[in-house]
One Martini backbone bead per residue (centre of mass of N, CA, C, O) as a GRO file, in nm:
protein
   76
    1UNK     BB    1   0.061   0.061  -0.025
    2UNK     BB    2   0.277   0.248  -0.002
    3UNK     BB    3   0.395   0.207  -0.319
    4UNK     BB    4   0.122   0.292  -0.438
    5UNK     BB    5   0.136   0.572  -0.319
    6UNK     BB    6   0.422   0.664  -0.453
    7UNK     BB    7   0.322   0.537  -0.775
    8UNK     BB    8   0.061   0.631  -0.835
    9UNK     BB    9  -0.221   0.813  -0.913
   10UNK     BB   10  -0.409   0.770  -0.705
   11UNK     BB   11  -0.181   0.939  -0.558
   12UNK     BB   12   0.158   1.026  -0.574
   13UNK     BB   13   0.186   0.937  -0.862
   14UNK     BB   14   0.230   0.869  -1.233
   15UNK     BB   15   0.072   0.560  -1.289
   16UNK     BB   16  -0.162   0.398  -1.405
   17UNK     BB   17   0.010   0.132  -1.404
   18UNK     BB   18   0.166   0.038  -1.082
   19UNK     BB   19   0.166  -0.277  -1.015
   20UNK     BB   20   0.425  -0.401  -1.096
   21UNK     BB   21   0.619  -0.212  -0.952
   22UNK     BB   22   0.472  -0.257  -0.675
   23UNK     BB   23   0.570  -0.565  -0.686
   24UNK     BB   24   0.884  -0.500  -0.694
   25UNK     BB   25   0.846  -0.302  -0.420
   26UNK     BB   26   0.698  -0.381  -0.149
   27UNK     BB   27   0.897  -0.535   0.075
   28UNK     BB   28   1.073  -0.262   0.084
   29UNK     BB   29   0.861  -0.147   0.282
   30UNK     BB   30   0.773  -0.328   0.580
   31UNK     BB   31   0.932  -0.139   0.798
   32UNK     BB   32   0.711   0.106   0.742
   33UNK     BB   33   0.446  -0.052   0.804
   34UNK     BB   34   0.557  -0.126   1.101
   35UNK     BB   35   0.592   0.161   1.217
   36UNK     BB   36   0.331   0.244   1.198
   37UNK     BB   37   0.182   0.005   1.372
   38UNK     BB   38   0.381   0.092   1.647
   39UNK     BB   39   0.254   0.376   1.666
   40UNK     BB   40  -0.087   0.270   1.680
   41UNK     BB   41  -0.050   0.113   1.957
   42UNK     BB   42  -0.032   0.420   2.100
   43UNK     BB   43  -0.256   0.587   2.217
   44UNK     BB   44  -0.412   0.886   2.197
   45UNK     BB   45  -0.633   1.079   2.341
   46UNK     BB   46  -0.804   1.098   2.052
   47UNK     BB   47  -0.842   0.820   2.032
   48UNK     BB   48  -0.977   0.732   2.277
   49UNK     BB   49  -1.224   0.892   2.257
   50UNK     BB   50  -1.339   0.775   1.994
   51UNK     BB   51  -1.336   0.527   2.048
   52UNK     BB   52  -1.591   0.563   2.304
   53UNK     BB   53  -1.778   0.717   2.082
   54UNK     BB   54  -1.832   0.450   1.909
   55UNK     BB   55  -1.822   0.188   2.107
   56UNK     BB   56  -1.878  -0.176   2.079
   57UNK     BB   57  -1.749  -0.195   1.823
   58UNK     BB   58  -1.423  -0.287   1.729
   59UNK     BB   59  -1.416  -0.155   1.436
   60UNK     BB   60  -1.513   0.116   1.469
   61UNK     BB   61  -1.283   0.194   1.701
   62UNK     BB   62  -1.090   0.164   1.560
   63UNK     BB   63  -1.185   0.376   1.284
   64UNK     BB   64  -1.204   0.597   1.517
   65UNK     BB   65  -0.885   0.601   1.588
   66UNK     BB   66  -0.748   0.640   1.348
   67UNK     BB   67  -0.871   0.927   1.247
   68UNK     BB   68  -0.791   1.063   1.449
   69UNK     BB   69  -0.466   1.023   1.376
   70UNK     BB   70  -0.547   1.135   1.092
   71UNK     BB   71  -0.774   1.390   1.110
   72UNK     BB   72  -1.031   1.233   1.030
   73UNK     BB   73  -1.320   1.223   0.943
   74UNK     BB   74  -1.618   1.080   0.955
   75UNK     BB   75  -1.762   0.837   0.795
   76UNK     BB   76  -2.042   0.667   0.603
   0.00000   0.00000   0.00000
């Protein structure tokens, strides 16, 4: 997903068809894919009031934690 975003067009990239790039690089991501994953596993406190506000399916509740963690609202 790093390196789609990287390389795509639909992120930051500039290629149309960006799959096989994708896929020769991708392997190369995932040191960056776990430092993000080490960051999101100590919530912050918006990130925990959040949660707190989703209720209790724990899907919602990850969802409503991430987006806070990245500033973005909820969406339907």
């Amino acid at each position: 997903m790093i390196a789609a975003e990287a390389l795509s067009i639909n992120g930051d990239g500039g290629d149309v068809s960006a799959g096989g790039a994708v896929d020769a690089v991708w392997e190369q991501e995932i040191p960056r894919a776990t430092a993000v994953l080490r960051t999101l596993r100590e919530p912050t406190p918006e990130m925990v009031e959040a949660g707190r506000a989703a209720g209790g399916d724990p899907a919602q509740v990850w969802n409503a934690m991430v987006r806070a963690a990245i500033g973005q609202e909820e969406t339907v």
